[in-house]
N, CA, C, O and CB atoms as a CASP TS submission, in Angstrom:
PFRMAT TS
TARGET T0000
AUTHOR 0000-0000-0000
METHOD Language model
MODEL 1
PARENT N/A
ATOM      1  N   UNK     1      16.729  17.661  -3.091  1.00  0.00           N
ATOM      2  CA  UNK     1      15.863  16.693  -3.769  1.00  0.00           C
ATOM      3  C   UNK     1      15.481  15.553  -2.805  1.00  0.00           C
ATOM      4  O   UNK     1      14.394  15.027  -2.566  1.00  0.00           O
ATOM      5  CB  UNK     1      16.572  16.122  -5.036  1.00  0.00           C
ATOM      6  N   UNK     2      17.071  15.281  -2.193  1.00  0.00           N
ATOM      7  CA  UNK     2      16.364  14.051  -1.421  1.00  0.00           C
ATOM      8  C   UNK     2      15.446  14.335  -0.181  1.00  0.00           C
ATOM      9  O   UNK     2      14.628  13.488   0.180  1.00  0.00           O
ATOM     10  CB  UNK     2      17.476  13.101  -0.876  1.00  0.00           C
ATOM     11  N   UNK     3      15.584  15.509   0.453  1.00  0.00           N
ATOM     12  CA  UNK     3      14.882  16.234   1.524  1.00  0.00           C
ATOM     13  C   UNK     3      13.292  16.285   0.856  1.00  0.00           C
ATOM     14  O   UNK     3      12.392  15.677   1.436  1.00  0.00           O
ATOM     15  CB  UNK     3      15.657  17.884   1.843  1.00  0.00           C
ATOM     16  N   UNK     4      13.071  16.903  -0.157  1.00  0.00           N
ATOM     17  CA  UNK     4      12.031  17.025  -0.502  1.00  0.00           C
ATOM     18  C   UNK     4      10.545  15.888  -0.466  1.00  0.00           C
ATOM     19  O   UNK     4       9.324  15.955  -0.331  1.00  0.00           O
ATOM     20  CB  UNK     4      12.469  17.388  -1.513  1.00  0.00           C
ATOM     21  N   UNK     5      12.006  14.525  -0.759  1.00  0.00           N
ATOM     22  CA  UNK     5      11.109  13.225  -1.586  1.00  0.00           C
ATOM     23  C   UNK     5      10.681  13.120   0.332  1.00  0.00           C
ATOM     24  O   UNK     5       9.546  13.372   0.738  1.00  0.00           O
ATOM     25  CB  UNK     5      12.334  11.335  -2.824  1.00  0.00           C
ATOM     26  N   UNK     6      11.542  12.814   1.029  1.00  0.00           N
ATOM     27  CA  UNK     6      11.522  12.307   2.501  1.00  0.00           C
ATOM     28  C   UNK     6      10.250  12.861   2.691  1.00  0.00           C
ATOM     29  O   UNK     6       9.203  12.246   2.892  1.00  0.00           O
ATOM     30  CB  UNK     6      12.729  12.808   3.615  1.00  0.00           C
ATOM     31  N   UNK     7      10.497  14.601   2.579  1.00  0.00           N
ATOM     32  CA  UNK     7       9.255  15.388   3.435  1.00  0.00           C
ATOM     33  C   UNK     7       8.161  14.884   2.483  1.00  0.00           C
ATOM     34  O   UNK     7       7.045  15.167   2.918  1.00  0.00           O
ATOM     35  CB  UNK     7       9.327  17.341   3.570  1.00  0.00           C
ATOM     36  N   UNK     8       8.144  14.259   1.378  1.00  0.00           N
ATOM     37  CA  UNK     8       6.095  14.368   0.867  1.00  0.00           C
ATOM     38  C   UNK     8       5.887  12.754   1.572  1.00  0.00           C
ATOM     39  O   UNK     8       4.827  12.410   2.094  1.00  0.00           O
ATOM     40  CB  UNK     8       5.479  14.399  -1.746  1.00  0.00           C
ATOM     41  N   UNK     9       7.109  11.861   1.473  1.00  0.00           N
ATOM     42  CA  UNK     9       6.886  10.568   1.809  1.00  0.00           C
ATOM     43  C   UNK     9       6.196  10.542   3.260  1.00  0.00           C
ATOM     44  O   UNK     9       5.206   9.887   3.584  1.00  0.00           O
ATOM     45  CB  UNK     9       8.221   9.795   1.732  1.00  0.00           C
ATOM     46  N   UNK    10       7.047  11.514   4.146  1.00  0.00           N
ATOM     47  CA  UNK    10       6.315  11.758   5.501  1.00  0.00           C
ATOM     48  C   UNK    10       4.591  11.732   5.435  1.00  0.00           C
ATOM     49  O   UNK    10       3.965  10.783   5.906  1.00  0.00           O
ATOM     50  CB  UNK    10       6.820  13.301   6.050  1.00  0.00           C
ATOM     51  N   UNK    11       4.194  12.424   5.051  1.00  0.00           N
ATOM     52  CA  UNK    11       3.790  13.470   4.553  1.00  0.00           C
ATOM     53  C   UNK    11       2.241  12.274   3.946  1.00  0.00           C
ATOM     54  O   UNK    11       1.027  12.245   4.149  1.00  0.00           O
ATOM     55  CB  UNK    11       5.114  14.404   3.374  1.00  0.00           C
ATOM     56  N   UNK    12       2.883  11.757   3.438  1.00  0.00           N
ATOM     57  CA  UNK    12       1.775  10.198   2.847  1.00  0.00           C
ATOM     58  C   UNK    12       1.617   9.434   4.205  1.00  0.00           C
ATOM     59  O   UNK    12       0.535   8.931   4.506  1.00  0.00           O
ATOM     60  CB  UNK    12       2.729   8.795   1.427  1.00  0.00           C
ATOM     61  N   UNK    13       2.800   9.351   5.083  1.00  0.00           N
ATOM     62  CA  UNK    13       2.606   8.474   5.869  1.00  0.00           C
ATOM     63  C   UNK    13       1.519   9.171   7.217  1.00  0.00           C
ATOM     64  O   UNK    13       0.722   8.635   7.987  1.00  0.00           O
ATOM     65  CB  UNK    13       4.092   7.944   6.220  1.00  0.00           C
ATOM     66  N   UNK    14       1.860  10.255   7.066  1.00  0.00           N
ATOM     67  CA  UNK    14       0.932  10.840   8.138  1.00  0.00           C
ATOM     68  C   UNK    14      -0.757  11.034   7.896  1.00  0.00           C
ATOM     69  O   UNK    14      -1.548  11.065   8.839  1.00  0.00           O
ATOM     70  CB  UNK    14       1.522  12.253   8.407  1.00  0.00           C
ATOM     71  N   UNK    15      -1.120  11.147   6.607  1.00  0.00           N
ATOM     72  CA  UNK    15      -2.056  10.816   5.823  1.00  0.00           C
ATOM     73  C   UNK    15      -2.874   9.285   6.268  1.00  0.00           C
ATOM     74  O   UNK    15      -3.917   8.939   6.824  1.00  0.00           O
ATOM     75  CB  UNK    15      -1.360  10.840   4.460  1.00  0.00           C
ATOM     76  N   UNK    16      -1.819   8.734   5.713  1.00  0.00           N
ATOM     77  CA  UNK    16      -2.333   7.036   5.336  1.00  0.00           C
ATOM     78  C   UNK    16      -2.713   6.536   7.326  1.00  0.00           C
ATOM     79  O   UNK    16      -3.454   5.613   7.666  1.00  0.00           O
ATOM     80  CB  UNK    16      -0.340   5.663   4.273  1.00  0.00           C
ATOM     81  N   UNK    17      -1.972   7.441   8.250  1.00  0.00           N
ATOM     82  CA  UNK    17      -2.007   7.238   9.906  1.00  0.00           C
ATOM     83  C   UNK    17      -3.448   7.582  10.201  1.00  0.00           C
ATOM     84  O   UNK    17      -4.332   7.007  10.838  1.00  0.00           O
ATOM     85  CB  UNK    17      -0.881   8.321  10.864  1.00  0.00           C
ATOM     86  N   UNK    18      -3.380   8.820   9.458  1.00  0.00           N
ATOM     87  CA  UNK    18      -4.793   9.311  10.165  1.00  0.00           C
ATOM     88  C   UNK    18      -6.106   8.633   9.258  1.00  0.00           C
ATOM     89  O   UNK    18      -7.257   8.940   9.568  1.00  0.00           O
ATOM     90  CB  UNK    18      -4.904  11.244  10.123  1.00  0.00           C
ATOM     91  N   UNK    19      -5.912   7.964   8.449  1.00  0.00           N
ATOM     92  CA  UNK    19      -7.121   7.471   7.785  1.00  0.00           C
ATOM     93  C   UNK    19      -7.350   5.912   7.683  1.00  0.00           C
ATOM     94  O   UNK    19      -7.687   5.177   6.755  1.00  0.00           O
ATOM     95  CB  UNK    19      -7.109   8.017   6.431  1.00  0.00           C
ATOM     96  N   UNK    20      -6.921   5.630   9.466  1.00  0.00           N
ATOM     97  CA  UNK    20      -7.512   4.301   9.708  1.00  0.00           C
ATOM     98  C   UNK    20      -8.109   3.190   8.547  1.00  0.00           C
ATOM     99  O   UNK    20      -7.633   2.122   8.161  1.00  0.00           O
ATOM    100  CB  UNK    20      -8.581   4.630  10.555  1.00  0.00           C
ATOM    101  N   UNK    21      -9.251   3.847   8.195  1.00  0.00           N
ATOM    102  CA  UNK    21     -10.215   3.357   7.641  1.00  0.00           C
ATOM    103  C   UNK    21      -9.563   3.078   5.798  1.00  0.00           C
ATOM    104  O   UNK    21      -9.944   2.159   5.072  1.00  0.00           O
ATOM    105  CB  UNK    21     -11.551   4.475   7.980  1.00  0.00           C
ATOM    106  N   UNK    22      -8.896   3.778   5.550  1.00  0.00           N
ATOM    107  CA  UNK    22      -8.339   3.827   3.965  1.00  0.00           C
ATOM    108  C   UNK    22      -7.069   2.810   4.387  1.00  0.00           C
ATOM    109  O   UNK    22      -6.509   2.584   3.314  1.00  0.00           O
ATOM    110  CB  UNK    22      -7.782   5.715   3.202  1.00  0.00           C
ATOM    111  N   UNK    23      -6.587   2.326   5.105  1.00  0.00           N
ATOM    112  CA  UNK    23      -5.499   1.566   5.439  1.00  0.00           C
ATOM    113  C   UNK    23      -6.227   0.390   5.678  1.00  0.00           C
ATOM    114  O   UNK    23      -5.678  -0.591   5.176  1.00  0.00           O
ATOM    115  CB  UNK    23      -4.610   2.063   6.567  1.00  0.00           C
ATOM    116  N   UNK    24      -7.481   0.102   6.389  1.00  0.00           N
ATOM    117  CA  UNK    24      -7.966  -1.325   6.603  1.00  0.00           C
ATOM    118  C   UNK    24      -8.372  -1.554   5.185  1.00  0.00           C
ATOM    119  O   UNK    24      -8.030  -2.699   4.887  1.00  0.00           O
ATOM    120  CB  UNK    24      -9.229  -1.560   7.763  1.00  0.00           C
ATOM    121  N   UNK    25      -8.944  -0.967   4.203  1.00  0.00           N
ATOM    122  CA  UNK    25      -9.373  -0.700   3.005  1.00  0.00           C
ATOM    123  C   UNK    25      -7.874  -1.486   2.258  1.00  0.00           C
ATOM    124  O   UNK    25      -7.876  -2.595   1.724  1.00  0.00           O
ATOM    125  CB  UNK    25      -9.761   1.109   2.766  1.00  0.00           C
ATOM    126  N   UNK    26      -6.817  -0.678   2.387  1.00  0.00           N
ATOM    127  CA  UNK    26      -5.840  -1.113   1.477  1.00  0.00           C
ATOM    128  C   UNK    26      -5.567  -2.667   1.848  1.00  0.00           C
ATOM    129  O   UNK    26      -5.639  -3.554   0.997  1.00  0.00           O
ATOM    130  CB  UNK    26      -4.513  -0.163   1.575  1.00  0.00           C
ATOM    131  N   UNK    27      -5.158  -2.973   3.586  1.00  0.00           N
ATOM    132  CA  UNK    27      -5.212  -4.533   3.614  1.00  0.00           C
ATOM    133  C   UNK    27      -6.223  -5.319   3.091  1.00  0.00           C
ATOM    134  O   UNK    27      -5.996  -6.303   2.387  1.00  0.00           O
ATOM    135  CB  UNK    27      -5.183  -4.961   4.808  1.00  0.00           C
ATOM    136  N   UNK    28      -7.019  -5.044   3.313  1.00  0.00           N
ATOM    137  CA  UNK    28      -8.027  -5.892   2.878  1.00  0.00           C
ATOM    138  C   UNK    28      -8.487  -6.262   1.376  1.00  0.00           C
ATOM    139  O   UNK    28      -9.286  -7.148   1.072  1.00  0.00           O
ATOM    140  CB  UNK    28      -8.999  -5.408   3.453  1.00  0.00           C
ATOM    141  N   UNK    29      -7.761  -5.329   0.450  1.00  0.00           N
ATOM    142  CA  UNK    29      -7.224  -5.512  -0.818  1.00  0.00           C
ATOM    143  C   UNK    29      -6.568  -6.071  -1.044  1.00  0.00           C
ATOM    144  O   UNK    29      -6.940  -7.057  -1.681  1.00  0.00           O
ATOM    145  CB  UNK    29      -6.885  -4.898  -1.310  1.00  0.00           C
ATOM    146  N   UNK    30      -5.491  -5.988  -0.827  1.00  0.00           N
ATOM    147  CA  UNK    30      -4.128  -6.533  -0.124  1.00  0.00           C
ATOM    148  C   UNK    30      -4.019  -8.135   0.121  1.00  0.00           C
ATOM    149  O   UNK    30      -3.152  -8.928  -0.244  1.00  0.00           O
ATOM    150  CB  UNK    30      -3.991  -5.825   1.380  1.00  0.00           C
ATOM    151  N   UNK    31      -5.362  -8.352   0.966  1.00  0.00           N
ATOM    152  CA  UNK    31      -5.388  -9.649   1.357  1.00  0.00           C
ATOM    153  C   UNK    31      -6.494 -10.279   0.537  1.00  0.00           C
ATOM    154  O   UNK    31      -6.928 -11.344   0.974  1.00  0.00           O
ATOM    155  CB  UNK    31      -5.569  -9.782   2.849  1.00  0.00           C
ATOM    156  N   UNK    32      -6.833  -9.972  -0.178  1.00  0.00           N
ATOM    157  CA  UNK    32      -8.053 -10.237  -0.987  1.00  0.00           C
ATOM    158  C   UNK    32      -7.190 -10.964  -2.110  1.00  0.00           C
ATOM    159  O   UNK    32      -7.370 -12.164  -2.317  1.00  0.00           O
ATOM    160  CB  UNK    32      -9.044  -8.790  -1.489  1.00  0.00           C
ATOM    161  N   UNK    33      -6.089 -10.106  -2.961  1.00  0.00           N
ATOM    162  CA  UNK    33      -5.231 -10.175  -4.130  1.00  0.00           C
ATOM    163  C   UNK    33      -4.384 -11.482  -4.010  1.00  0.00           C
ATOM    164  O   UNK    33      -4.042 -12.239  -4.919  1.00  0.00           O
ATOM    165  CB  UNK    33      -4.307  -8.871  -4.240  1.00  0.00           C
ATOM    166  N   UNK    34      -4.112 -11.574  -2.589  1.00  0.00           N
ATOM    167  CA  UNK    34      -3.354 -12.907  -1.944  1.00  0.00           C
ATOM    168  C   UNK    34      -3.734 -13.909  -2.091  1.00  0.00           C
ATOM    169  O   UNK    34      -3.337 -14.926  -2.659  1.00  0.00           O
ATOM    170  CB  UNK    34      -3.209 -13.046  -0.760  1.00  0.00           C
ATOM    171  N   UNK    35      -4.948 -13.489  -1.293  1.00  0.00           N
ATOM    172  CA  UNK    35      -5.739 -15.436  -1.496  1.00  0.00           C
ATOM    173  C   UNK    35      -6.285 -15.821  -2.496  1.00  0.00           C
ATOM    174  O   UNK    35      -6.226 -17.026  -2.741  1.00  0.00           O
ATOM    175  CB  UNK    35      -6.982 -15.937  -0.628  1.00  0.00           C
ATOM    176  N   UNK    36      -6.982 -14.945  -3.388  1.00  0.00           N
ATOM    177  CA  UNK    36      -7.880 -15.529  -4.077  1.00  0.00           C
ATOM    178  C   UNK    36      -7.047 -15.440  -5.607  1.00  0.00           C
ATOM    179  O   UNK    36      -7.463 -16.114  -6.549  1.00  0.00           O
ATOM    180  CB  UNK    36      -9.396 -14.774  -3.878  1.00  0.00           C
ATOM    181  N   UNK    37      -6.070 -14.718  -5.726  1.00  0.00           N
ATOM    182  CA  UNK    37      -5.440 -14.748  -6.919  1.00  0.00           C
ATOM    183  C   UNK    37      -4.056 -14.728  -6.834  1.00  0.00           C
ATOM    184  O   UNK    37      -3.497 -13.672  -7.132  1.00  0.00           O
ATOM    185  CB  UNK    37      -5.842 -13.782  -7.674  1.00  0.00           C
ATOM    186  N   UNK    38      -3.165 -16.000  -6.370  1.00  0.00           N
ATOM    187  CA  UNK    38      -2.138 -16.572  -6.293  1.00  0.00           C
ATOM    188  C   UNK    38      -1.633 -16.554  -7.560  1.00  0.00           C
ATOM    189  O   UNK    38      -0.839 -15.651  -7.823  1.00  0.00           O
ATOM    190  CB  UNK    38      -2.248 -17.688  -5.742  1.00  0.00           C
ATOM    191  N   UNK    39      -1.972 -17.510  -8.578  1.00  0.00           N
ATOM    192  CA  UNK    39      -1.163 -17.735  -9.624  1.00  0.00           C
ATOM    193  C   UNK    39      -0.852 -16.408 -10.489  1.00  0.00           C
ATOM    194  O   UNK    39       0.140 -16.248 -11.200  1.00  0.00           O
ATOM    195  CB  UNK    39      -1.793 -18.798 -10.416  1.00  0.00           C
ATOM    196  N   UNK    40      -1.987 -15.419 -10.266  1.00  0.00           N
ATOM    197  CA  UNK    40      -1.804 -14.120 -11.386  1.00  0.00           C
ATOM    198  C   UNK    40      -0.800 -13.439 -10.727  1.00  0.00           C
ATOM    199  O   UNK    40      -0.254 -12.842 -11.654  1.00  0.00           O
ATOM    200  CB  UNK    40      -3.187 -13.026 -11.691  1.00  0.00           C
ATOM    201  N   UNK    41      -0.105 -13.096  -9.539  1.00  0.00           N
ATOM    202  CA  UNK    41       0.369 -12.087  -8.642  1.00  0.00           C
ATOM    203  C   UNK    41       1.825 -12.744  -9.107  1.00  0.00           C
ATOM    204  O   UNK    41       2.766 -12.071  -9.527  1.00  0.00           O
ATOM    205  CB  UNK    41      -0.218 -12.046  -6.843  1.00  0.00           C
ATOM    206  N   UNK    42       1.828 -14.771  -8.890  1.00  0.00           N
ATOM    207  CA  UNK    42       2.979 -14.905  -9.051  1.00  0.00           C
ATOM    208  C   UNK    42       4.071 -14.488 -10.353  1.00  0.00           C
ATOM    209  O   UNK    42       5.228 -14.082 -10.461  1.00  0.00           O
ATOM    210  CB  UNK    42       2.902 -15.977  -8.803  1.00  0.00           C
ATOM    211  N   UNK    43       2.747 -14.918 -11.390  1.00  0.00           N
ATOM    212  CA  UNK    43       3.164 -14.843 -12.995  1.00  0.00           C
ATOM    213  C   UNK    43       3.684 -13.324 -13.538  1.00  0.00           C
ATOM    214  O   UNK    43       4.512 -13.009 -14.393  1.00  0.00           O
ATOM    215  CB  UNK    43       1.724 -15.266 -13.960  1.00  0.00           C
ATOM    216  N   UNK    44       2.613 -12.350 -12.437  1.00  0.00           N
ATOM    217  CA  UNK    44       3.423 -10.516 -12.838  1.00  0.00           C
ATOM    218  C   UNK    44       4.703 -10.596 -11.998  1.00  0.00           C
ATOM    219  O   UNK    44       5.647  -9.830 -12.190  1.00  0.00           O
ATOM    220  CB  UNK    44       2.313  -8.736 -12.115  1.00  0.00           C
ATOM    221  N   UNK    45       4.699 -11.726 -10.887  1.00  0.00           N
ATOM    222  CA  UNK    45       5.968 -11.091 -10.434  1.00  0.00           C
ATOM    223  C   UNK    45       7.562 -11.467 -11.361  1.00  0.00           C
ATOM    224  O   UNK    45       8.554 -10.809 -11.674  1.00  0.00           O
ATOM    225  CB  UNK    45       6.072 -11.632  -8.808  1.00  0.00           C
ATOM    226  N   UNK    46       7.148 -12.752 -11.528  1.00  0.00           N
ATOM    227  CA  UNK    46       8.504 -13.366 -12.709  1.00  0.00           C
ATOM    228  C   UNK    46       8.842 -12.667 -13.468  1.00  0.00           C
ATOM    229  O   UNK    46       9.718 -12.999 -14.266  1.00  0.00           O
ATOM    230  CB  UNK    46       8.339 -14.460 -13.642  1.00  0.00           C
TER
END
């Protein structure tokens, strides 16, 4: 089981490597969610 989870997790990560472009995509979400919506991010996190 735990072999399995490792190998798909790989498996995403080698994915998410080769698709540059879907990774600047996710930061930039990422950093979007940060700045401009502080108080909502804090309030789901409590």
């Amino acid at each position: 089981m735990k072999f399995s989870i490792n190998r798909e997790f790989r498996k995403m990560l080698k994915l998410f490597a080769e698709y540059a472009v879907l990774r600047r995509m996710f930061y930039a979400v990422l950093g979007v969610a940060v700045y401009w919506r502080p108080p909502e991010i804090l309030s789901a996190l409590k």
